[in-house]
Steps between C-alpha positions, in 0.01 A plus 500: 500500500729396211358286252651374137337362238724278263459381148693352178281561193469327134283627216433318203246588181421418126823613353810408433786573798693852554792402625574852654200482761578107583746517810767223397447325880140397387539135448487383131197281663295794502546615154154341384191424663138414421209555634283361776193299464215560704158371607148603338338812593218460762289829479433735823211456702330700800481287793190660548362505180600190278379531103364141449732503201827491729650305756582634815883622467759229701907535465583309207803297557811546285577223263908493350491450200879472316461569160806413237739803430550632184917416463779333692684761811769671385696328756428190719250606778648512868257246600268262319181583430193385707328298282538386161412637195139448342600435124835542314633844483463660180841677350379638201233763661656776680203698540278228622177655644554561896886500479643773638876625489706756729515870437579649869646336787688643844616245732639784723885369620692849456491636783510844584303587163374839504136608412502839498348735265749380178724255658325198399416381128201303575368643858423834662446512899296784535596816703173684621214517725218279432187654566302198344207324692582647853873392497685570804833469345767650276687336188902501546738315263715468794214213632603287187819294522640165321643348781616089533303434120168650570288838443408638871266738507521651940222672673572631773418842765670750381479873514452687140452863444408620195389809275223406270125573311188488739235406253247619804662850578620505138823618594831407566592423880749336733398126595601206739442113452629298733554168334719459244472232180558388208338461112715436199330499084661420226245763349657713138718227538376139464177432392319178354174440330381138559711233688606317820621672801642268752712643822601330818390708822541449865247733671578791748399523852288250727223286337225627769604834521378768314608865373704391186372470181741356249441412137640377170316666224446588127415875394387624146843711414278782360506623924752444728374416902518782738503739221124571558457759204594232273223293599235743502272353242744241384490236759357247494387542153498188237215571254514622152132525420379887450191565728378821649657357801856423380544842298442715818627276792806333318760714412640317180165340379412322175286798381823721401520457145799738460852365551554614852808490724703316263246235514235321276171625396222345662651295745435550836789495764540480885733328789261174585650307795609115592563484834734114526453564867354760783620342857282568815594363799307522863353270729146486384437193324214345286165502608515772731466858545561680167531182355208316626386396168843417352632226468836662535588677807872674550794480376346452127659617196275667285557434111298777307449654129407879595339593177236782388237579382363365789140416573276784594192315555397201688824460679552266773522667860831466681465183749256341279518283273362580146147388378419380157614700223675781737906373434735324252436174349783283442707498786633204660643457878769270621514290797504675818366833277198734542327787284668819647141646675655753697574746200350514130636824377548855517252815418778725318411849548761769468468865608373751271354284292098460396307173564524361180891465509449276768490114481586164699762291437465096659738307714421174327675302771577176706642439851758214576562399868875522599625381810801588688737289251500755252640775757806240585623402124474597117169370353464513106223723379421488136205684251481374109299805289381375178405796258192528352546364185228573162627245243448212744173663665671474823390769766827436694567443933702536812595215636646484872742236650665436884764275520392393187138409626201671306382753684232721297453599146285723287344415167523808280154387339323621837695831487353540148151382579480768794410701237685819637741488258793379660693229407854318639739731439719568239733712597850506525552477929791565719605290802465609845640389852437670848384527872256752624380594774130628524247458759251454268676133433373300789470568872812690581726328726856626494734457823772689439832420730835708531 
């Protein structure tokens, strides 16, 4: 088995452009963009249990919606535009609500680029075991090439033998893994609070096999993946309301009222998480099995904001889907989309500690149905974070996007009216790009040939 996942990438915010972290291939087209409409949220239902109040929820189909931009290209587009403008553009306003300029891009045509452990200005390719949700593989920078203008990430069998921690013996000993992968952050080193992330990917492996798990993902920079100290009470924390719960079960917490770690008083911090994508491929598909009451069988790509404190009480059961007043109001599906039913959140408890550091953190998440296109070709996959924002009472979202078709989005009011005390996060996050494998990711399925 040899596998590669490829991608470009493009990253635009609030904020005027850094030149230094735009790669001068990225096409003067891309230097602005606003963002995408989307339909009216319809609000979750049981399908067992339907509050007379709500309709039962359908797929709500995308509607495109151009809206005018803000100024003229720098330079004449490579190809005209789809559809015509809805009013005159407007010169004067640069900052014009929803317009968005380029801070990062990395279109990937050096090749031979280096990511090892200080090669890189905007990228490290990790070099370690993983020992995150039962992965089977280890990290090597030497799985990360530029080759013919695009990022390939290879998984493949391979043999590694390491020395490292056993958090179970609690000691150091000599290991094996026998597949061999990739991740590469831009974590200490590019970071972004707010914006538009927009990268296109072509998808590793075989569309109805399963066994790797690959994923394009946002990280609160406070932790850094793999690093599993760093997260201990950190991720997925986005809350900065002081409660009994927060000021023993999150480490930085809004209770502190001293200036701590070079930080604020009385703002709570943690390393929330936007996944853009989680890929699983197999053969089981809607309706059946494990996904009998979905909608959306395999290959999906889940789109998720991991995000704590979680719910404690009257959570929805894994397979089910969630009766009145048990999940998130606000969120809104795509066509061919489904409420993620299979998972809801983790119960974070780590050794040594007493009960009451313990808490949940929710997978507030929807599946998308992929088919066997997106493991042949690059396929644009896009997320637009608004911030929370007090002046115009806006409680901020997440917004999702494939191939520039709505997907899912979040409405930060029905993070706020949870009433845990989360809220969308506001912190500054760090780009992500890997392949895993785990056998907790699917039924596991791998041939491997010589």
């Amino acid at each position: 088995m040899k596998n590669s996942l490829k991608a470009v990438l493009v990253l635009t915010m609030c904020s005027y452009s850094i030149s230094s972290w735009i790669d001068p291939d990225t096409p003067k087209s891309q230097y602005t963009t606003r963002k995408r409409e989307m339909p009216t949220p319809d609000p979750i239902t049981s399908k067992n249990q339907k509050p007379e109040s709500s309709p039962t929820m359908v797929p709500t189909p995308h509607k495109k919606v151009h809206a005018p931009s803000a100024k003229p290209s720098a330079s004449p587009t490579e190809s005209p535009t789809e559809y015509p403008t809805l009013s005159p553009t407007k010169l004067e306003n640069m900052e014009t609500p929803g317009f968005y300029h380029l801070i990062m891009s990395d279109e990937f045509n050096v090749p031979n680029r280096r990511f090892n452990d200080g090669f890189d200005p905007k990228w490290t390719a990790l070099n370690k075991n993983d020992y995150t949700n039962g992965a089977l593989h280890y990290y090597s920078p030497d799985n990360i090439v530029t080759k013919d203008g695009d990022l390939q990430i290879t998984t493949e069998a391979k043999t590694t033998v390491f020395a490292g921690f056993n958090d179970t013996l609690g000691k150091d000993v000599i290991s094996t893994k026998n597949f061999k992968s990739g991740m590469l952050q831009s974590w200490n080193k590019f970071c972004f609070t707010g914006g538009i992330v927009e990268a296109e990917i072509q998808l590793p492996g075989k569309h109805d096999v399963a066994g790797l798990w690959p994923a394009f993902w946002l990280l609160g920079n406070i932790a850094r993946h793999t690093y599993v100290g760093s997260t201990a009470h950190i991720w997925p924390w986005s809350s900065n309301v002081c409660t009994d719960k927060s000021r023993s079960a999150q480490r930085i917490n809004g209770c502190m009222s001293s200036l701590h770690f070079d930080l604020e008083p009385n703002v709570g911090r943690g390393a929330p998480e936007i996944d853009i994508f989680e890929v699983q491929a197999g053969p089981i598909k809607h309706n059946t099995a494990q996904f009998l009451e979905s909608s959306v069988g395999q290959p999906f790509a889940s789109t998720s904001f991991q995000v704590a404190p979680g719910r404690s009480k009257n959570r929805p059961g894994g397979g089910s889907w969630p009766g009145p007043g048990q999940w998130y109001e606000g969120l809104t599906g795509g066509t061919n989309t489904s409420l993620n039913i299979q998972f809801y959140g983790d119960y974070n408890h780590f050794r040594g500690d007493s009960d009451d550091k313990d808490y949940w953190s929710d997978a507030v998440s929807y599946n998308h149905q992929l088919d066997e296109t997106f493991f042949q070709r690059k396929m644009k996959y896009r997320v637009e974070w608004e911030l929370p924002d007090n002046e115009t009472k806006s409680d901020g979202y997440i917004r999702w996007f494939i191939n520039d078709r709505f997907v899912f989005s979040i409405n930060g009011t029905g993070i706020v009216n949870a009433g845990n005390g989360a809220t969308i996060s506001t912190e500054p996050m760090y780009l992500i790009l890997n392949t895993a494998v785990s056998t907790q990711w699917g039924k596991f399925l791998i041939s491997v040939s010589s």
